[in-house]
N, CA, C and O atoms as CSV, one atom per row, in Angstrom:
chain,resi,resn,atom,element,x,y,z
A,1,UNK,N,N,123.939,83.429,60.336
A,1,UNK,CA,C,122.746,84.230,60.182
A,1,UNK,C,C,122.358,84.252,58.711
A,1,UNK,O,O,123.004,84.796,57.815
A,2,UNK,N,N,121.167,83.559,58.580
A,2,UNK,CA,C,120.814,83.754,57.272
A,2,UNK,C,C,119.361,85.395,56.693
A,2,UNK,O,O,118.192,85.323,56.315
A,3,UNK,N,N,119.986,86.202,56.847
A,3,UNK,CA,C,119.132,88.035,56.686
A,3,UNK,C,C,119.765,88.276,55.504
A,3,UNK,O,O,120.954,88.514,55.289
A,4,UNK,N,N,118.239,88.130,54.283
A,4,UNK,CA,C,118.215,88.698,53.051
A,4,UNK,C,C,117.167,89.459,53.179
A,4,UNK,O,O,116.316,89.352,54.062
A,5,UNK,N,N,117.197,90.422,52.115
A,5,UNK,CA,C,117.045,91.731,52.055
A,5,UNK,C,C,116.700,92.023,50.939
A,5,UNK,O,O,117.633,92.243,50.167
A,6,UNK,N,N,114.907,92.186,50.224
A,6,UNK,CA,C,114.864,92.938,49.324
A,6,UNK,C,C,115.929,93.983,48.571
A,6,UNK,O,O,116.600,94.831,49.159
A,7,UNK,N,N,115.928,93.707,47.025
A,7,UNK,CA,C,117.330,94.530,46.160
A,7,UNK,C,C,116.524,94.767,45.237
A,7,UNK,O,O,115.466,94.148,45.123
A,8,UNK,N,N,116.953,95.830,44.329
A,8,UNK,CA,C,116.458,96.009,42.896
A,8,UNK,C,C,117.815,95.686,42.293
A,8,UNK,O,O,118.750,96.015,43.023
A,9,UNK,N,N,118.120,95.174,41.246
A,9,UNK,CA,C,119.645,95.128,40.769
A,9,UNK,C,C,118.940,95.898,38.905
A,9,UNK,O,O,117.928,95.670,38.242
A,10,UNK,N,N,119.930,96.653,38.752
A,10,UNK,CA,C,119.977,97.123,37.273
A,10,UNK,C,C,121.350,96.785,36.247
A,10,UNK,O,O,122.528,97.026,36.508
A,11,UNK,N,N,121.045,96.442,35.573
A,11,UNK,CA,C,121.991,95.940,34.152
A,11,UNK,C,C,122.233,96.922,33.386
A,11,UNK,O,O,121.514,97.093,32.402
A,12,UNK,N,N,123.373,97.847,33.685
A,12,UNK,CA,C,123.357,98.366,32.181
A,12,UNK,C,C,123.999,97.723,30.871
A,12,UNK,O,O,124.844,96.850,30.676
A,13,UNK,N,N,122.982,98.796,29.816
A,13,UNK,CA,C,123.676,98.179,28.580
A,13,UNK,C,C,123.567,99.074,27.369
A,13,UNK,O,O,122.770,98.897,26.448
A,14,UNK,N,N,124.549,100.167,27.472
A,14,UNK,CA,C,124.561,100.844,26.428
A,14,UNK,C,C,123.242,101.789,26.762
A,14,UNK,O,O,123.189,102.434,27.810
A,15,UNK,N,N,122.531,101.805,26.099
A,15,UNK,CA,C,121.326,102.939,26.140
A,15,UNK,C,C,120.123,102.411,26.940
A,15,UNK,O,O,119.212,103.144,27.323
A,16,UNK,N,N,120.180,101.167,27.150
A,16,UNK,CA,C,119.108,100.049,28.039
A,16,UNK,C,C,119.847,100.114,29.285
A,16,UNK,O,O,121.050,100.310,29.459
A,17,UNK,N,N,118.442,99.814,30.544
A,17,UNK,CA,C,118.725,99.332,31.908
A,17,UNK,C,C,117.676,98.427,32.078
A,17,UNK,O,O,116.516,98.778,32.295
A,18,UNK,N,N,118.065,97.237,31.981
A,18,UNK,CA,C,117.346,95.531,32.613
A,18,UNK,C,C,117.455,95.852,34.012
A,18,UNK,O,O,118.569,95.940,34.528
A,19,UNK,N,N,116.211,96.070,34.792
A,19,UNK,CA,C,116.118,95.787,36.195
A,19,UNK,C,C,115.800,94.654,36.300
A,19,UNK,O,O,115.416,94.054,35.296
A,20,UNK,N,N,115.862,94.027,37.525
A,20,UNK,CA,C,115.617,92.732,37.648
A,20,UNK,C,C,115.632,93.174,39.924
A,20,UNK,O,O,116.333,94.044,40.440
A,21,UNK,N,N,114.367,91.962,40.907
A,21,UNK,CA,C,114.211,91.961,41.893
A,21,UNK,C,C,114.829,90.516,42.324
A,21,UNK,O,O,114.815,89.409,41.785
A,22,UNK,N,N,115.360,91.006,43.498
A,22,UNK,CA,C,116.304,89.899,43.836
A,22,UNK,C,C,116.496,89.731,45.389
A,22,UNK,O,O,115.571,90.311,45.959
A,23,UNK,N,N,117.326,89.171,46.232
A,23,UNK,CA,C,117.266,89.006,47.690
A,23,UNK,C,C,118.789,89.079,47.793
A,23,UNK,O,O,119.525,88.501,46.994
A,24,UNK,N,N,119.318,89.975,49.032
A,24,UNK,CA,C,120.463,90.367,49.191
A,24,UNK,C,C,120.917,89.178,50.838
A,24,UNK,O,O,120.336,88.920,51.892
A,25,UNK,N,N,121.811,88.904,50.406
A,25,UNK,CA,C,122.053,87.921,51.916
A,25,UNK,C,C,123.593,88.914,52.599
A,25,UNK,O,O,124.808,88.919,52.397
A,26,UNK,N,N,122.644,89.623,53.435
A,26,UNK,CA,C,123.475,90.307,54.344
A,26,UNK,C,C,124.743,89.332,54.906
A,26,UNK,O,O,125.776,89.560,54.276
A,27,UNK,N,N,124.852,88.557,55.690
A,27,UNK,CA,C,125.845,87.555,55.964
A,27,UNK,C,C,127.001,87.278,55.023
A,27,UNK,O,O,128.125,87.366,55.518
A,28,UNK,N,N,126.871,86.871,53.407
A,28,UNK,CA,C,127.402,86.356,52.831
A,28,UNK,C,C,127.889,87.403,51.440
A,28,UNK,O,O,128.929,87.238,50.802
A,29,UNK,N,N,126.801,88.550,51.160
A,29,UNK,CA,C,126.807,88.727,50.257
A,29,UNK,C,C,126.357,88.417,48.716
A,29,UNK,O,O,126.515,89.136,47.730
A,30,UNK,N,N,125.711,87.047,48.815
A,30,UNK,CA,C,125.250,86.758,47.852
A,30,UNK,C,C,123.907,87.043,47.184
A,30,UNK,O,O,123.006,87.007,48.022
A,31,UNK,N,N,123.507,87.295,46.039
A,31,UNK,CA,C,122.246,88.027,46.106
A,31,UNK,C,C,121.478,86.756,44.925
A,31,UNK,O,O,122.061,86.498,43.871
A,32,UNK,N,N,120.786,86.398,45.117
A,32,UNK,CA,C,119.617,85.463,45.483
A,32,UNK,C,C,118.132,85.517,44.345
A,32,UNK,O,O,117.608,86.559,43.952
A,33,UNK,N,N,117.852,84.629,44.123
A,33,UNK,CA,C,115.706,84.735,43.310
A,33,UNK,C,C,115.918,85.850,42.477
A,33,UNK,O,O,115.162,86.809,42.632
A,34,UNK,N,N,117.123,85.929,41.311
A,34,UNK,CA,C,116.891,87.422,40.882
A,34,UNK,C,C,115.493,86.583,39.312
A,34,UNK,O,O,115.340,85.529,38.695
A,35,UNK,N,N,114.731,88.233,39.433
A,35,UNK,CA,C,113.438,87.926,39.043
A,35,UNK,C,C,113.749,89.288,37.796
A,35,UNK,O,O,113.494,90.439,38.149
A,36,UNK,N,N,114.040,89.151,37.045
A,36,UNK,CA,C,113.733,90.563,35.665
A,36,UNK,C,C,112.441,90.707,35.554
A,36,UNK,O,O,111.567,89.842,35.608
A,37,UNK,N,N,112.312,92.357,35.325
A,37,UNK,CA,C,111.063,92.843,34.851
A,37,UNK,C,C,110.819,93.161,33.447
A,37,UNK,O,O,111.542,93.964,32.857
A,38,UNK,N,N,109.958,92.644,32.950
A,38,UNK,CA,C,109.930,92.808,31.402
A,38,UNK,C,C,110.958,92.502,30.656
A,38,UNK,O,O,111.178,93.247,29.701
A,39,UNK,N,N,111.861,91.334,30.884
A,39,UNK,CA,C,112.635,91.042,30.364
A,39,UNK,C,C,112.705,89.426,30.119
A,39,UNK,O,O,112.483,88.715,31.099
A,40,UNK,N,N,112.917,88.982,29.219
A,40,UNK,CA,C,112.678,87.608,28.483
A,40,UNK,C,C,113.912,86.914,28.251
A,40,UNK,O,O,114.476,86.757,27.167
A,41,UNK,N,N,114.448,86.322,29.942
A,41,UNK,CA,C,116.258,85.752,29.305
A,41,UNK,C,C,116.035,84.578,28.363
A,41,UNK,O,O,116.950,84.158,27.655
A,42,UNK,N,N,114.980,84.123,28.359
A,42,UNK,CA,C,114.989,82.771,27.191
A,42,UNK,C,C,115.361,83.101,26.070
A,42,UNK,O,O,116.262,82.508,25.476
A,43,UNK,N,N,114.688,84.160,25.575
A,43,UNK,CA,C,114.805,85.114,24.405
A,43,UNK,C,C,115.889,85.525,23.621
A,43,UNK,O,O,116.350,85.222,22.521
A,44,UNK,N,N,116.331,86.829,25.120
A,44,UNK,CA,C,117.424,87.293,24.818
A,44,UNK,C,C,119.001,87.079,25.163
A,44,UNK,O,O,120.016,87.570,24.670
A,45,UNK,N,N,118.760,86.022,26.352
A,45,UNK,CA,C,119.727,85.770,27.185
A,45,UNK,C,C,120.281,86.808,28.451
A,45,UNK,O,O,119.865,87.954,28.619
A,46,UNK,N,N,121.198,86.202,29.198
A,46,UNK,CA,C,121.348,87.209,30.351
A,46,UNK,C,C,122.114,88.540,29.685
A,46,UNK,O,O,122.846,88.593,28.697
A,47,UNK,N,N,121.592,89.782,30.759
A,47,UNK,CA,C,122.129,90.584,30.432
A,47,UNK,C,C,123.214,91.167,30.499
A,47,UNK,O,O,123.369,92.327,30.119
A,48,UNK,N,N,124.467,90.172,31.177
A,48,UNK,CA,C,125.705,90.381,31.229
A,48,UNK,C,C,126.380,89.819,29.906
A,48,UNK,O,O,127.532,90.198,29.697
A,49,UNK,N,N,125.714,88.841,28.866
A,49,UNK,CA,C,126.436,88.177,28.296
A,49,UNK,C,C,126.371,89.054,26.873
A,49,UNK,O,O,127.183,88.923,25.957
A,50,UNK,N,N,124.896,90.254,26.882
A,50,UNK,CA,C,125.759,91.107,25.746
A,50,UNK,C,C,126.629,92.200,25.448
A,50,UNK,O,O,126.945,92.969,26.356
A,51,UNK,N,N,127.050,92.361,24.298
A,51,UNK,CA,C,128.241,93.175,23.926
A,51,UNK,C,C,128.161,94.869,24.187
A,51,UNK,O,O,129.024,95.644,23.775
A,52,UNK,N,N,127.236,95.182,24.771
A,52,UNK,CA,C,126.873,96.338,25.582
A,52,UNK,C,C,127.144,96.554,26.529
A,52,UNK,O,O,127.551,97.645,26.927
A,53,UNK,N,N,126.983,95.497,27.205
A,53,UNK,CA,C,127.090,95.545,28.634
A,53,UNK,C,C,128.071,96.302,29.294
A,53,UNK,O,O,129.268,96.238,29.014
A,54,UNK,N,N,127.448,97.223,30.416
A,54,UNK,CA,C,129.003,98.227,30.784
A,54,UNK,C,C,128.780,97.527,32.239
A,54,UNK,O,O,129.765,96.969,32.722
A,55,UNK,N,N,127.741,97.516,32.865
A,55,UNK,CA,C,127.971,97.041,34.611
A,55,UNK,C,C,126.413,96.723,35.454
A,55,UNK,O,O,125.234,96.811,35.111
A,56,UNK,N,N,127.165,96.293,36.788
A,56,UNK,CA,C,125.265,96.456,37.621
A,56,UNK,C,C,124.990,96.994,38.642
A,56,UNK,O,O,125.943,96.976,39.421
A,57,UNK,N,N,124.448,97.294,38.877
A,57,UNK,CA,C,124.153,97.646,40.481
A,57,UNK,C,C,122.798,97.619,41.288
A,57,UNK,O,O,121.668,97.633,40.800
A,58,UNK,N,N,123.134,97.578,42.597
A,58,UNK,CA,C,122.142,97.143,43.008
A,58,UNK,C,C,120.980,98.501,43.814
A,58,UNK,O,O,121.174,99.636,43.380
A,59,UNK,N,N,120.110,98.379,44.668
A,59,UNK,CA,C,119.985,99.303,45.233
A,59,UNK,C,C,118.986,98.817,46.414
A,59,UNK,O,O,118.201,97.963,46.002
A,60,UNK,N,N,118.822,99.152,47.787
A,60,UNK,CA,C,117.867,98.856,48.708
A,60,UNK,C,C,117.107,100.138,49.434
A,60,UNK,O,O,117.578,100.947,50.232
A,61,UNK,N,N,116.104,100.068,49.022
A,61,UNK,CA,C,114.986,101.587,49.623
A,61,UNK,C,C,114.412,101.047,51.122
A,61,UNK,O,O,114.660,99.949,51.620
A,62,UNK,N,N,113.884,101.725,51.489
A,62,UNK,CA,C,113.189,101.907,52.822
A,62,UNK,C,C,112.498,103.428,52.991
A,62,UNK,O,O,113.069,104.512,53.108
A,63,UNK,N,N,111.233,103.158,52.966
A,63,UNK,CA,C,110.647,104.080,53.505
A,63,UNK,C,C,111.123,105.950,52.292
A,63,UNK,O,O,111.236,107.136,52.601
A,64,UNK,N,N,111.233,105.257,51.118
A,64,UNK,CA,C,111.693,106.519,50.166
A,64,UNK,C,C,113.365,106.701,50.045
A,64,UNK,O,O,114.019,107.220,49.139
A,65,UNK,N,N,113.781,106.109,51.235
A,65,UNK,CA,C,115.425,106.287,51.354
A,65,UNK,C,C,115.844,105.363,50.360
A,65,UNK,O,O,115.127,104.382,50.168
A,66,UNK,N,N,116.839,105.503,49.722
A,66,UNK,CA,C,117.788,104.398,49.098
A,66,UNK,C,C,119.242,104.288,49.947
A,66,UNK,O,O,119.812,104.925,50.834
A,67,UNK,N,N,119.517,102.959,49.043
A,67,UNK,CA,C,121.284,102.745,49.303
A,67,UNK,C,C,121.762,102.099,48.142
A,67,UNK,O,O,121.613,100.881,48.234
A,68,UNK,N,N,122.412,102.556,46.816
A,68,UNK,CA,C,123.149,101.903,45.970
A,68,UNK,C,C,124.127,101.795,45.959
A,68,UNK,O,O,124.816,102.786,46.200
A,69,UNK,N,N,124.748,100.526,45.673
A,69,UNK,CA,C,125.604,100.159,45.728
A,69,UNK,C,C,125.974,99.092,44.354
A,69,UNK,O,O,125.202,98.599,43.532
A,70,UNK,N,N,127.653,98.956,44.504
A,70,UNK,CA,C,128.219,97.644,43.150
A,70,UNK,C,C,127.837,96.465,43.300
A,70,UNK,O,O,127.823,95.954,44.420
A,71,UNK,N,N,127.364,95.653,41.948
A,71,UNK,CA,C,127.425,94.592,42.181
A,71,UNK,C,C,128.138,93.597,41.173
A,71,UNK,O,O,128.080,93.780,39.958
A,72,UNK,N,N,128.632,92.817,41.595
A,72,UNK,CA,C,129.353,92.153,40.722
A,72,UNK,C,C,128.743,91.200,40.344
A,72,UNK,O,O,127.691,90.899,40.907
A,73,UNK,N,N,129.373,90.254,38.984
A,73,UNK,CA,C,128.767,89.424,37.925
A,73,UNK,C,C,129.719,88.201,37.787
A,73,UNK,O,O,130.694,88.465,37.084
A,74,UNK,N,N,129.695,87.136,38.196
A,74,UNK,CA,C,130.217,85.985,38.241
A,74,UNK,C,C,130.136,85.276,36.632
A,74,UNK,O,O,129.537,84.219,36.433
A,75,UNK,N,N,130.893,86.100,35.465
A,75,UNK,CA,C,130.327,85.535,34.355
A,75,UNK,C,C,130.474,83.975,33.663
A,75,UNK,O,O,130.198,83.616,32.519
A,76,UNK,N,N,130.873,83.405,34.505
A,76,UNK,CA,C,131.096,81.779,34.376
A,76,UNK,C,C,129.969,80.875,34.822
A,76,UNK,O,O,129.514,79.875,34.267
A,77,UNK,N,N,129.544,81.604,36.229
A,77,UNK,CA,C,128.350,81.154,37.295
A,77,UNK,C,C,126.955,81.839,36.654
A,77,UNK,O,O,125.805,81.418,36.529
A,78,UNK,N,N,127.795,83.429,36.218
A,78,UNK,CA,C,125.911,83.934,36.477
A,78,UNK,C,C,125.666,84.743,37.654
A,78,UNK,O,O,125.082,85.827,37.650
A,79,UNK,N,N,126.117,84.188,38.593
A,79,UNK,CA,C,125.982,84.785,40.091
A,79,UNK,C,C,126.329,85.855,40.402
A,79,UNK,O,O,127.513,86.170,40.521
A,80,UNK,N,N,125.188,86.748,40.625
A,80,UNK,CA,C,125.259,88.302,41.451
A,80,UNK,C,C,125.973,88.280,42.549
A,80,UNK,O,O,125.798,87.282,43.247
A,81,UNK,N,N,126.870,89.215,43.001
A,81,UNK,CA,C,127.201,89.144,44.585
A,81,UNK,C,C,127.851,90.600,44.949
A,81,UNK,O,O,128.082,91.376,44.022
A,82,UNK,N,N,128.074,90.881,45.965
A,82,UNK,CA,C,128.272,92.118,46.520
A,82,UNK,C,C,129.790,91.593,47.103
A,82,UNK,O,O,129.928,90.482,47.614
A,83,UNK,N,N,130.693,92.385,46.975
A,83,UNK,CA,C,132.014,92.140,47.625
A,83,UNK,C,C,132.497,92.004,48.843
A,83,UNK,O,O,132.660,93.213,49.004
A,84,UNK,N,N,132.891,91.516,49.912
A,84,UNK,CA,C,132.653,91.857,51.267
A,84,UNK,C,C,132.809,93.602,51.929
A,84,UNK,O,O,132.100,94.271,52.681
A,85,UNK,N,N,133.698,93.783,51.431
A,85,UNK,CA,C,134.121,95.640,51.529
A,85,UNK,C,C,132.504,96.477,51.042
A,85,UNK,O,O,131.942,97.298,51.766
A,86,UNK,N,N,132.159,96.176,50.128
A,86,UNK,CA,C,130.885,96.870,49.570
A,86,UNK,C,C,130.010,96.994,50.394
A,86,UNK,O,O,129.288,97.972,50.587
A,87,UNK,N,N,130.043,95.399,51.246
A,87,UNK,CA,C,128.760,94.794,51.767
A,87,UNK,C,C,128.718,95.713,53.093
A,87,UNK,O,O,127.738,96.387,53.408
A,88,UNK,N,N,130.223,95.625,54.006
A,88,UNK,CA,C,129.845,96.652,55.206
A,88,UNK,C,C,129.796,97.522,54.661
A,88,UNK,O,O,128.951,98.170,55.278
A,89,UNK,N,N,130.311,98.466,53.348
A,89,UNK,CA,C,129.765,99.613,53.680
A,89,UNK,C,C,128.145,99.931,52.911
A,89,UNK,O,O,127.734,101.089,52.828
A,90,UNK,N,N,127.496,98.989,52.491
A,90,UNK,CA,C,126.268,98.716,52.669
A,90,UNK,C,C,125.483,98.803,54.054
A,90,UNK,O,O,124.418,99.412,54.157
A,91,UNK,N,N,125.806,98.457,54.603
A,91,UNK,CA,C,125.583,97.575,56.394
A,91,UNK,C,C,125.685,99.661,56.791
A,91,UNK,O,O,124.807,100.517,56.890
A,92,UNK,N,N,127.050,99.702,56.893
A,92,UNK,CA,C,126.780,101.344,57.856
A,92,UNK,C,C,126.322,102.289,56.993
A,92,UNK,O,O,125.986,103.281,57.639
A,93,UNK,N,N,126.102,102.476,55.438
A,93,UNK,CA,C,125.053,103.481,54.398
A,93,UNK,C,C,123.951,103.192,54.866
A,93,UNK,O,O,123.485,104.165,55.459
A,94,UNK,N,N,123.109,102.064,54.897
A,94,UNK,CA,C,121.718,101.411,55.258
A,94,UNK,C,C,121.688,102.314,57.015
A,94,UNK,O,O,121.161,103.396,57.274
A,95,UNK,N,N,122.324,101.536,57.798
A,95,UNK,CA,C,122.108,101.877,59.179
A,95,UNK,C,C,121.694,103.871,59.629
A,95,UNK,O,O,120.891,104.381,60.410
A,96,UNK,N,N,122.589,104.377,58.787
A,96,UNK,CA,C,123.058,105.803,59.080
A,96,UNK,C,C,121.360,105.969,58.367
A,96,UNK,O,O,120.429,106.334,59.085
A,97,UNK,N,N,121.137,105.590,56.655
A,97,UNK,CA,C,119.826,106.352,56.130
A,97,UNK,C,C,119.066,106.536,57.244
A,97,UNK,O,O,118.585,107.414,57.961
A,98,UNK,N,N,119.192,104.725,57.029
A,98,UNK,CA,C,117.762,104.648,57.578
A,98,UNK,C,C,117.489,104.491,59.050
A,98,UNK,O,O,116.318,104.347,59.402
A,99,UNK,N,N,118.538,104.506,60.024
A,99,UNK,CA,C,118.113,105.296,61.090
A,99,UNK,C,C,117.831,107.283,61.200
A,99,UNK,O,O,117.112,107.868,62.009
A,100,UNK,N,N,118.560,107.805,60.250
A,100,UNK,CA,C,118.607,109.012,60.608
A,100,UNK,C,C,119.666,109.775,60.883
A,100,UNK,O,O,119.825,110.985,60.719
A,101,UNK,N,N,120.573,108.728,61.439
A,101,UNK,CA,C,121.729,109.156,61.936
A,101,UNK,C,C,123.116,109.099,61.322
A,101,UNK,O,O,123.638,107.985,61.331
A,102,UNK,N,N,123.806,110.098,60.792
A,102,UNK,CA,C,124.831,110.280,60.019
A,102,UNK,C,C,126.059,108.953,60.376
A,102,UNK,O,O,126.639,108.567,61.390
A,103,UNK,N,N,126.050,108.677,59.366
A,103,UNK,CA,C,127.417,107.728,59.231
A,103,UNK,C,C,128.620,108.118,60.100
A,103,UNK,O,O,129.245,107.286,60.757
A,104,UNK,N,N,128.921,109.476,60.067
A,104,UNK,CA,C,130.347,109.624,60.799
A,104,UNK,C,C,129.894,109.443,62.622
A,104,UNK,O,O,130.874,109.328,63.358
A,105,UNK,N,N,128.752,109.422,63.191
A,105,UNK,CA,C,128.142,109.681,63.885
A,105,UNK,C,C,128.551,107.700,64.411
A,105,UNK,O,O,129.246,107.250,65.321
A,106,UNK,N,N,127.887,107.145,63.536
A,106,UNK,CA,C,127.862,105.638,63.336
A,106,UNK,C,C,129.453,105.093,63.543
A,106,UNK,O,O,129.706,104.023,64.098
A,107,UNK,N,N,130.313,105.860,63.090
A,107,UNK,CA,C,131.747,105.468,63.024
A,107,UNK,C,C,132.567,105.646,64.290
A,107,UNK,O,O,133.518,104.974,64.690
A,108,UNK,N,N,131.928,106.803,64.873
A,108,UNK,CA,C,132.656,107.070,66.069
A,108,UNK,C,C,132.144,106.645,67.397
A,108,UNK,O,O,132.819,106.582,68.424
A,109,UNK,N,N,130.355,106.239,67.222
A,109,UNK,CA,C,130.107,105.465,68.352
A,109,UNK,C,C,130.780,104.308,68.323
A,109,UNK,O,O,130.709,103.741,69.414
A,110,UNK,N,N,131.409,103.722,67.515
A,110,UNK,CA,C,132.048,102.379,67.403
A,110,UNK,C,C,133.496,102.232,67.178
A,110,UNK,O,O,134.038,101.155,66.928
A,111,UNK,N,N,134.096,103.366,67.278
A,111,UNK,CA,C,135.620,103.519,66.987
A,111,UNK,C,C,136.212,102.773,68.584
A,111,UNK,O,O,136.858,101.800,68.973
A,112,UNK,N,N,135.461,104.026,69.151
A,112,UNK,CA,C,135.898,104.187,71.312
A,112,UNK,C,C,135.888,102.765,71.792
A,112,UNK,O,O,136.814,102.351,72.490
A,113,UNK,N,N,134.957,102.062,71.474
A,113,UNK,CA,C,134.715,101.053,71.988
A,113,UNK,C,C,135.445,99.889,71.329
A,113,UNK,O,O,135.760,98.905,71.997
A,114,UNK,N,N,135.833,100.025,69.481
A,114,UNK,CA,C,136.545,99.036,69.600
A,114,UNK,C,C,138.263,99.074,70.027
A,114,UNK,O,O,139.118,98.206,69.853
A,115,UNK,N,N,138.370,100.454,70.655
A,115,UNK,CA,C,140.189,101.065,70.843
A,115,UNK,C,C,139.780,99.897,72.217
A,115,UNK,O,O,140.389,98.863,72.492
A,116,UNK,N,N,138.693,100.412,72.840
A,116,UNK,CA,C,138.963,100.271,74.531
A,116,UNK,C,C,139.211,98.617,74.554
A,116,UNK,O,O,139.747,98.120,75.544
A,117,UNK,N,N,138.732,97.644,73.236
A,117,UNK,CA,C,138.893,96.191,73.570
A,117,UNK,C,C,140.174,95.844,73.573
A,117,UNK,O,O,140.675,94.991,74.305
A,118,UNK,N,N,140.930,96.736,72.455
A,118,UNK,CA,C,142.681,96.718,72.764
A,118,UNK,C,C,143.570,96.801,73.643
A,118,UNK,O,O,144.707,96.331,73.690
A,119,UNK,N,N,142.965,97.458,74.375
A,119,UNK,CA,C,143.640,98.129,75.700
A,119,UNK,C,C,143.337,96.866,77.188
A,119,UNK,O,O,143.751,97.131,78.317
C-alpha cells in the first residue's frame, strides 16, 4: 500500500523553527517531497547539519485536530522518517482524533478480537 499523507515537519534550532511540507508514507514510514517555507537550503544548508540543531518533528491536522509526533533525521542520507513504533502510534492518535473516538476505546475494540484469534 502506497498512503501518504500530508505532514508539516519542524526543525528546531536553538531559538529558530524551519518548517518545511512534506508527505508521510503510512506503510513505510518514510516521509517524502519535503518542501521548506521561507527557507533557502542552497544558502544555508539543511537544517539538521547546524550546530543548533536540537530535533524535528512532525505533525498531521485534519479538520483543526492535530497529531504530533518524532521524527527522525538520517544524517548521512538526509532522510526524514518516522520509526515503526511512532508510526502505529501515529495510525491509533490519528484514528481516535480524528474519528472522535478515544484511543482506549480504539484499543479495546481490538484487544477481544485479537485474544479470540489465539484461541
Amino acid at each position: 500500500m502506497d498512503l501518504k499523507i500530508p505532514i508539516v515537519i519542524s526543525d528546531e534550532l536553538g531559538d529558530d523553527v524551519i518548517t518545511a511540507n512534506a508527505l508521510l508514507n503510512l506503510a513505510s514510514g518514510e516521509i517524502v517531497q519535503v518542501q521548506y517555507q521561507n527557507y533557502d537550503v542552497a544558502a544555508k544548508g539543511l537544517p539538521w547539519e547546524h550546530e543548533d540543531y536540537d530535533f524535528s518533528c512532525g505533525m498531521l491536522s485534519n479538520n483543526g485536530k492535530d497529531v504530533e509526533f518524532t521524527v527522525q533525521v538520517n544524517q548521512t542520507t538526509g532522510q526524514y522518517t518516522v520509526s515503526a513504533t511512532e508510526l502505529q502510534e501515529i495510525k491509533m492518535r490519528a484514528a481516535a482524533l480524528f474519528s472522535g473516538v478515544p484511543s482506549a476505546t480504539l484499543i479495546e475494540d481490538i484487544a477481544p478480537k485479537s485474544r479470540r484469534r489465539r484461541a
